[in-house]
Each structure stands twice: as C-alpha cells, then as structure tokens.
C-alpha positions, 0 to 999 in steps of 0.5 A, a space after each residue: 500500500 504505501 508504495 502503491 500511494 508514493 508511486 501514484 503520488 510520483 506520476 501525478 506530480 511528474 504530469 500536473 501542474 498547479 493552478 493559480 490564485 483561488 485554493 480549492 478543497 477536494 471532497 468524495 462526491 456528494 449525490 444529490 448536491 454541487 461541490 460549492 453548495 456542499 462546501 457553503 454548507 460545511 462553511 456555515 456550520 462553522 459558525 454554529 453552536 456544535 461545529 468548530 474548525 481547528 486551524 485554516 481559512 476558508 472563507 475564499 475557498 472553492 470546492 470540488 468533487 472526485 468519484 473516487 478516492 485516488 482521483 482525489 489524491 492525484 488531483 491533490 498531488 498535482 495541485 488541482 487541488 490545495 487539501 482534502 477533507 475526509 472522514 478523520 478516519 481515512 485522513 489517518 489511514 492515508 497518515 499511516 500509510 504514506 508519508 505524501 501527507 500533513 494535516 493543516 486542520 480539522 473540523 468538527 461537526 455534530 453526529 455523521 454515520 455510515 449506513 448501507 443502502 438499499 432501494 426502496 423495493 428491498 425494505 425487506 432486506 433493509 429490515 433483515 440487515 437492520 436486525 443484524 445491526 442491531 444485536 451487533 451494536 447490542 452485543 459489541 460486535 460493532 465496538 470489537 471489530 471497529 478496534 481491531 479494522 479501523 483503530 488498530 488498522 494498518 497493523 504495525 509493520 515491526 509485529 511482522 518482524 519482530 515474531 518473523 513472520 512473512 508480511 504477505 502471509 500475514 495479510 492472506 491470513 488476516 483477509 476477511 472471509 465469507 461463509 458460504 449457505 447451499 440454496 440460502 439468498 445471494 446478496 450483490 453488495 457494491 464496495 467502492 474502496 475510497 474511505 480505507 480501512 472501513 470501506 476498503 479493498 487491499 492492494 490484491 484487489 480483495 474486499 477488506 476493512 472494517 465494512 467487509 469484516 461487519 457484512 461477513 458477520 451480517 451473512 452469518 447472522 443472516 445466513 446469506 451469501 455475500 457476493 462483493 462487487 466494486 463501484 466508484 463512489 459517485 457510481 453508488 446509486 446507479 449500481 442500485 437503480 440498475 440492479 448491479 447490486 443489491 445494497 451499498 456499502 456507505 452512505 452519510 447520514 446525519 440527524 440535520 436533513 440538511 446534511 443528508 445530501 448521499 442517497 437519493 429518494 429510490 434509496 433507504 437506509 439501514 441502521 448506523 453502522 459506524 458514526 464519526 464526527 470529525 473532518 480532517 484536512 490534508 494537504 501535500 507535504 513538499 517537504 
C-alpha cells in the first residue's frame, strides 16, 4: 500500500501542474448536491453552536468533487487541488500509510454515520440487515471489530518482524472471509474502496476493512451469501437503480436533513453502522 500511494503520488506530480490564485478543497462526491453548495454548507456550520474548525481559512475557498478516492489524491498531488477533507478516519489511514501527507486542520461537526443502502423495493432486506445491526451494536460486535479494522488498522509493520513472520502471509491470513449457505439468498453488495480501512479493498484487489469484516458477520447472522462487487463512489446509486447490486456499502447520514445530501429518494437506509464526527484536512507535504 504505501508504495502503491508514493508511486501514484510520483506520476501525478511528474504530469500536473498547479493552478493559480483561488485554493480549492477536494471532497468524495456528494449525490444529490454541487461541490460549492456542499462546501457553503460545511462553511456555515462553522459558525454554529456544535461545529468548530481547528486551524485554516476558508472563507475564499472553492470546492470540488472526485468519484473516487485516488482521483482525489492525484488531483491533490498535482495541485488541482490545495487539501482534502475526509472522514478523520481515512485522513489517518492515508497518515499511516504514506508519508505524501500533513494535516493543516480539522473540523468538527455534530453526529455523521455510515449506513448501507438499499432501494426502496428491498425494505425487506433493509429490515433483515437492520436486525443484524442491531444485536451487533447490542452485543459489541460493532465496538470489537471497529478496534481491531479501523483503530488498530494498518497493523504495525515491526509485529511482522519482530515474531518473523512473512508480511504477505500475514495479510492472506488476516483477509476477511465469507461463509458460504447451499440454496440460502445471494446478496450483490457494491464496495467502492475510497474511505480505507472501513470501506476498503487491499492492494490484491480483495474486499477488506472494517465494512467487509461487519457484512461477513451480517451473512452469518443472516445466513446469506455475500457476493462483493466494486463501484466508484459517485457510481453508488446507479449500481442500485440498475440492479448491479443489491445494497451499498456507505452512505452519510446525519440527524440535520440538511446534511443528508448521499442517497437519493429510490434509496433507504439501514441502521448506523459506524458514526464519526470529525473532518480532517490534508494537504501535500513538499517537504
């Protein structure tokens, strides 16, 4: 992973060039409103009771879109855009991962969650996976599996090392599996891999993180098969209007209507399953 970002890193600076005067704020597309709408947003609940922002001016700024998390990063790399603003959760990932970034700043907001979505002709099945969510949260699953993928998540390369085992085997016995059910449901579920480690997929192309590891859980619980597939984030609800897949790793959603600005009005929402409340902003470190 980390040579994967410094090599990406490295072509997007030998490509692009920088622009000029206006500093620009990159965001994963938001469905159902424009970067600059979006970003008005964010700005004015700086202003509000609850919301703060640590470091930074953006009262000048401009915002743009990405469909995809390493779009943004290369955009970031080549001066498209002067930072990212992500879930703290990612910001720190890429922070382990690679030495290309700095924080500049963080923003606070009130609750945000994750949730999986649905189209609204499978509430059944919403129904289902919230019950699942539900004994989960209830019996600290969710708590115990946060830990272990997104807490204590990339593993330190030195535990490797220190007790001599092979790195790359390692990760092969850390890859999350899923149990198979003969003549129980199929379930298609889209991953889009941009919010690393929750939903992620590792540098051999498979499904992992935090996400992935719940949905095995909610198969086994459910007693269904999981069949993953992957899509860019700003193709999440087209994956579900055209039927490529039954449900979608993440949507935002908060308990402000004004936020909730991710799925559109054919999509339904399950249960929370993981709730944040910071932003972290991250730009290129020249140094």
């Amino acid at each position: 992973m980390k040579k994967f970002l410094c090599t990406l890193t490295l072509l997007a600076l030998l490509a692009g060039t920088s622009h000029a005067d206006t500093d620009y704020v990159g965001f994963l597309a938001r469905l159902r409103t424009t970067p600059d709408e979006f970003f008005q947003l964010m700005r004015n609940s700086w202003a509000t009771d609850g919301w703060s922002i640590l470091g930074g001016d953006h009262t000048t700024s401009k915002a743009r879109f990405y469909d995809s998390l390493a779009q943004m990063m290369m955009a970031l790399s080549r001066g498209d855009i002067d930072e990212m603003i992500l879930p703290d959760f990612v910001a720190e990932y890429l922070l382990k991962a690679s030495p290309s970034y700095t924080p500049c700043c963080m923003s606070s907001s009130g609750q945000m969650s994750l949730c999986f979505g649905f189209m609204k002709t499978r509430n059944n099945l919403r129904e289902r996976w919230n019950s699942a969510l539900v004994s989960m949260r209830n019996d600290y699953t969710l708590a115990g599996l946060f830990q272990k993928y997104v807490k204590n998540f990339p593993r330190d390369e030195s535990y490797d090392y220190i007790y001599g085992i092979n790195a790359r085997k390692r990760r092969r016995q850390d890859r999350i599996t899923f149990e198979r059910f003969p003549g129980g449901q199929t379930v298609k579920v889209a991953v889009t891999g941009d919010l690393p480690p929750v939903d992620f997929v590792d540098e051999a192309g498979f499904p992992a993180g935090y996400s992935t590891a719940v949905l095995a859980e909610i198969g086994r619980r459910l007693s269904v098969n999981i069949d993953m597939i992957q899509v860019e984030a700003g193709s999440r609800t087209a994956a579900l209007v055209s039927g490529k897949c039954d449900v979608v790793l993440w949507y935002e959603a908060s308990k402000l209507a004004e936020w909730n600005l991710d799925a559109g009005e054919d999509v339904i929402l399950s249960e929370p399953y993981l709730e944040w409340h910071t932003f972290m902003h991250l730009r290129f470190d020249e140094d």
